[in-house]
PyMOL CGO cylinders between C-alpha atoms (Angstrom):
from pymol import cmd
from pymol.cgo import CYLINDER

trace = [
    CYLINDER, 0.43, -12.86, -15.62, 1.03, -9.69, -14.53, 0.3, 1, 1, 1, 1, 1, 1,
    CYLINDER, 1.03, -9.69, -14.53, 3.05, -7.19, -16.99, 0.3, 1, 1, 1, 1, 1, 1,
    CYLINDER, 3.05, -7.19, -16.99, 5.38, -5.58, -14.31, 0.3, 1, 1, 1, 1, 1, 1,
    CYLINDER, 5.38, -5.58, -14.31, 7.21, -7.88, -12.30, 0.3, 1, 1, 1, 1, 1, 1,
    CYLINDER, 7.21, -7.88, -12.30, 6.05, -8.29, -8.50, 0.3, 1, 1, 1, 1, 1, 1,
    CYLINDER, 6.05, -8.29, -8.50, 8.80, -7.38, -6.02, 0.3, 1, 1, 1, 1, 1, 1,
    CYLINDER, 8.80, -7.38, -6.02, 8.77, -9.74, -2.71, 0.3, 1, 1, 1, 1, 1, 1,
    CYLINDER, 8.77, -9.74, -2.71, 11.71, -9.63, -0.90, 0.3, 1, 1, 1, 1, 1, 1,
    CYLINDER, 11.71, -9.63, -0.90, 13.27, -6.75, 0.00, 0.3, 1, 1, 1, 1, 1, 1,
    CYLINDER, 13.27, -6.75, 0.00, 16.86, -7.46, -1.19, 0.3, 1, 1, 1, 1, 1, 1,
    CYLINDER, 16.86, -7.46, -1.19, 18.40, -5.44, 1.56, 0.3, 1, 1, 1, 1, 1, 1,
    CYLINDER, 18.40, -5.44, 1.56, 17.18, -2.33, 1.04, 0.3, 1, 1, 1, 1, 1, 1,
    CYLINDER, 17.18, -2.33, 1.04, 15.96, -0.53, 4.66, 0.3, 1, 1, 1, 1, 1, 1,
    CYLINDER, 15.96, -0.53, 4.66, 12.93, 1.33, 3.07, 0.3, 1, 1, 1, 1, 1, 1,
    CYLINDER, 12.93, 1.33, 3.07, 11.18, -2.38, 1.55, 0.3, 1, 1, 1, 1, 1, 1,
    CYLINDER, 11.18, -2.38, 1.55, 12.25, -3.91, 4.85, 0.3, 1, 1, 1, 1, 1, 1,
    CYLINDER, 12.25, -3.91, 4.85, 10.29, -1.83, 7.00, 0.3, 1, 1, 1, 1, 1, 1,
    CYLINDER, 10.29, -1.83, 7.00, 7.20, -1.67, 4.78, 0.3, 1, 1, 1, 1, 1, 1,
    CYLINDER, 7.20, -1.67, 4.78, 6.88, -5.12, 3.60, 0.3, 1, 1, 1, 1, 1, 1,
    CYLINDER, 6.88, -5.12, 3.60, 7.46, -5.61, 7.47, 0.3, 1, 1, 1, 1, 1, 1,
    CYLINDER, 7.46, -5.61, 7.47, 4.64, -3.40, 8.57, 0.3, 1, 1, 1, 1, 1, 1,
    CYLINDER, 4.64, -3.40, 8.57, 2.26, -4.97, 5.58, 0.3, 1, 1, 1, 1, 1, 1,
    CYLINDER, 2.26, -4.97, 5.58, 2.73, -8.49, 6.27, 0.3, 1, 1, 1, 1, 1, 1,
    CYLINDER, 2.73, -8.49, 6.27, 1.99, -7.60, 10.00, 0.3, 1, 1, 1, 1, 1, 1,
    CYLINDER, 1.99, -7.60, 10.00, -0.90, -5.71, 9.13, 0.3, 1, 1, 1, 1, 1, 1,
    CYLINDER, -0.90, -5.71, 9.13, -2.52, -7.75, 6.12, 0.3, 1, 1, 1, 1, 1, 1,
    CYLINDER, -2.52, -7.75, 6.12, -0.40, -11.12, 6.25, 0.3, 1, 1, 1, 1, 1, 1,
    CYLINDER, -0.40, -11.12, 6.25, 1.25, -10.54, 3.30, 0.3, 1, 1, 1, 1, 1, 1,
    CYLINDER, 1.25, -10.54, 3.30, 1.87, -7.46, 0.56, 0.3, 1, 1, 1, 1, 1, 1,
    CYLINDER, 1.87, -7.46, 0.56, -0.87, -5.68, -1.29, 0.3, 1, 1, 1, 1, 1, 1,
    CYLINDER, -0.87, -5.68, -1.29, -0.23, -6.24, -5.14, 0.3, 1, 1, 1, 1, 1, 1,
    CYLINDER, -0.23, -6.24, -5.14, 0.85, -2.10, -5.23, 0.3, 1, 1, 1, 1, 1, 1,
    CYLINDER, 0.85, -2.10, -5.23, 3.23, -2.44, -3.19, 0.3, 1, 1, 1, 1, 1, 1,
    CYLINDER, 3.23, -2.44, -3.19, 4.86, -5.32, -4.70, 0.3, 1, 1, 1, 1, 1, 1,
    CYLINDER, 4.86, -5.32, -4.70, 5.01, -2.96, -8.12, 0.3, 1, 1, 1, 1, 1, 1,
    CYLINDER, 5.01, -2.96, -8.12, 6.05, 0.27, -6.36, 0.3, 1, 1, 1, 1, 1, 1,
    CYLINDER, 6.05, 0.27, -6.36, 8.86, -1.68, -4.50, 0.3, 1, 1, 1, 1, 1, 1,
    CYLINDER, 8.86, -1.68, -4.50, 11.16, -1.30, -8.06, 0.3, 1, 1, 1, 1, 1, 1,
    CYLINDER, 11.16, -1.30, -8.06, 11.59, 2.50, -6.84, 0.3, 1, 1, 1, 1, 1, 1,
    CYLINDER, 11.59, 2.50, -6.84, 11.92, 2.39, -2.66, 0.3, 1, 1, 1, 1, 1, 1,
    CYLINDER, 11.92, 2.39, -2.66, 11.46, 6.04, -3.26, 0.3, 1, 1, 1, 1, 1, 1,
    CYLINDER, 11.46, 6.04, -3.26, 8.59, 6.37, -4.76, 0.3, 1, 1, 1, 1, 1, 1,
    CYLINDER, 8.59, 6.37, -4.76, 7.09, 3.55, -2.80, 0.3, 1, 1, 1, 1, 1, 1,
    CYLINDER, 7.09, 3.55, -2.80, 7.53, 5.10, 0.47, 0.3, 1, 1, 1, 1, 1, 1,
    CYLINDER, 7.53, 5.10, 0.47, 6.11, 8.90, -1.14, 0.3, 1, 1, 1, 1, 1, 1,
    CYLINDER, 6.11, 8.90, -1.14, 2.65, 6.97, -2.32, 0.3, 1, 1, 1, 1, 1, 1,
    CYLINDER, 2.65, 6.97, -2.32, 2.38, 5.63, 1.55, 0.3, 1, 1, 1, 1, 1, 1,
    CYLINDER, 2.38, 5.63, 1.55, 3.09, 9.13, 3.29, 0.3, 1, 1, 1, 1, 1, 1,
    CYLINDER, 3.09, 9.13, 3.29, 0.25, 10.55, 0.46, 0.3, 1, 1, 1, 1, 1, 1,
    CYLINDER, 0.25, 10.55, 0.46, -2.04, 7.79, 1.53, 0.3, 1, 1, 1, 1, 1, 1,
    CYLINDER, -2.04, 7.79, 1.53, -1.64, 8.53, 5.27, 0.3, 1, 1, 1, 1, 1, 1,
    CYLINDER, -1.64, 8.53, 5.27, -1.85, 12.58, 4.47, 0.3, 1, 1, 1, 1, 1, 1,
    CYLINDER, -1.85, 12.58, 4.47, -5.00, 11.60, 3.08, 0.3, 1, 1, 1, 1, 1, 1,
    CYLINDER, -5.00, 11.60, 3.08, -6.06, 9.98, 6.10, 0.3, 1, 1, 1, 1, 1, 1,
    CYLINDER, -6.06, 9.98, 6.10, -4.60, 12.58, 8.21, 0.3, 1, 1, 1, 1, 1, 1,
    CYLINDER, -4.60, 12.58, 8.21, -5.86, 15.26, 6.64, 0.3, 1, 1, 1, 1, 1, 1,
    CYLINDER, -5.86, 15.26, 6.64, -9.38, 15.52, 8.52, 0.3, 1, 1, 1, 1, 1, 1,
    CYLINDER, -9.38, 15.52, 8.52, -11.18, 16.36, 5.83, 0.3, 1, 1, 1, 1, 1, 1,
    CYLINDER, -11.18, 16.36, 5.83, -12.99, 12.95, 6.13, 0.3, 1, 1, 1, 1, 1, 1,
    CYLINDER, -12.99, 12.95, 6.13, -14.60, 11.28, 9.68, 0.3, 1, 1, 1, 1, 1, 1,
    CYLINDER, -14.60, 11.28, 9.68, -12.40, 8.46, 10.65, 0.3, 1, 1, 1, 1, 1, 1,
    CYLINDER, -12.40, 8.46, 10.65, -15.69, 6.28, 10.43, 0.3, 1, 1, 1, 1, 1, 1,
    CYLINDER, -15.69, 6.28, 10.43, -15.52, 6.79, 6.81, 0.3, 1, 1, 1, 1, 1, 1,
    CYLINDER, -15.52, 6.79, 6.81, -12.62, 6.25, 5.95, 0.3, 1, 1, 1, 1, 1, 1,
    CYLINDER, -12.62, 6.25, 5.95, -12.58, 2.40, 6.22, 0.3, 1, 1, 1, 1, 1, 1,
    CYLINDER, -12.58, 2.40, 6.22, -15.99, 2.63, 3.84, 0.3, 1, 1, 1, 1, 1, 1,
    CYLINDER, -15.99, 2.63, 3.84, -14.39, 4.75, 1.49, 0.3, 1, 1, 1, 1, 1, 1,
    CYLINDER, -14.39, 4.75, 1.49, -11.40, 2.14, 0.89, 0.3, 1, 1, 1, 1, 1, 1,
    CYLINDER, -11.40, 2.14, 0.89, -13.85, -0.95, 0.47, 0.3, 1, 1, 1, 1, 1, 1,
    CYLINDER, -13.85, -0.95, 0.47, -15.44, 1.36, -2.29, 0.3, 1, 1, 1, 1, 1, 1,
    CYLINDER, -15.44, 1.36, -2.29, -13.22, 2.10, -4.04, 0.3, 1, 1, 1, 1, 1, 1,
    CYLINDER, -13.22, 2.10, -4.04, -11.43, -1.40, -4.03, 0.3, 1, 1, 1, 1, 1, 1,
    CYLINDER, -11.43, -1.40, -4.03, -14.78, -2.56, -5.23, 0.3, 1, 1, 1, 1, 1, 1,
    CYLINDER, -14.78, -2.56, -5.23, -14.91, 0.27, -8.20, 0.3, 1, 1, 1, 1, 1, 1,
    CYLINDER, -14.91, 0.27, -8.20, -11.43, -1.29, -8.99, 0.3, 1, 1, 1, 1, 1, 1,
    CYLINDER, -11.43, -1.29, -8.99, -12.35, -5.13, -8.55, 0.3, 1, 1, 1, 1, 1, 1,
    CYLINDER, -12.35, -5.13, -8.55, -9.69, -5.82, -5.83, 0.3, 1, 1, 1, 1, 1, 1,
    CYLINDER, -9.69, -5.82, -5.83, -11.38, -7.55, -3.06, 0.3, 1, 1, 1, 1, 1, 1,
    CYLINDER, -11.38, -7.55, -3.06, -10.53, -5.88, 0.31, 0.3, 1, 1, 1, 1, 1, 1,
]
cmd.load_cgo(trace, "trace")
């Protein structure tokens, strides 16, 4: 049982709407994260736009990029 409480539905608020939107398009559902960063919309939507600065950045090939998240989701033991 997780400790903090898993967010699923976005209660009305426009910023969970459009990214639980965009992840259950993308992935079928939402990634455990997000479902613990949804109890502050704010922050939330800040730890996406550094994730896509990240990616965005150039500073790694785009090749890479999809290598370096399987890594590190197996360093973490989240499959991916």
């Amino acid at each position: 049982m997780p400790r903090v409480s898993e967010i699923e539905e976005d209660g009305g608020d426009p910023t969970l709407k459009a990214i639980f939107g965009r992840q259950r398009e993308m992935f079928g559902g939402l990634l455990n994260p997000t479902k613990v960063l949804a109890h502050c919309p704010p922050i939330l939507r800040a730890a996406g736009l550094l994730g896509q600065s990240i990616e965005q950045s150039g500073q790694l090939p785009k090749a890479l990029l999809p290598l370096v998240y399987v890594r590190v989701a197996t360093i973490n033991g989240c499959p991916f």
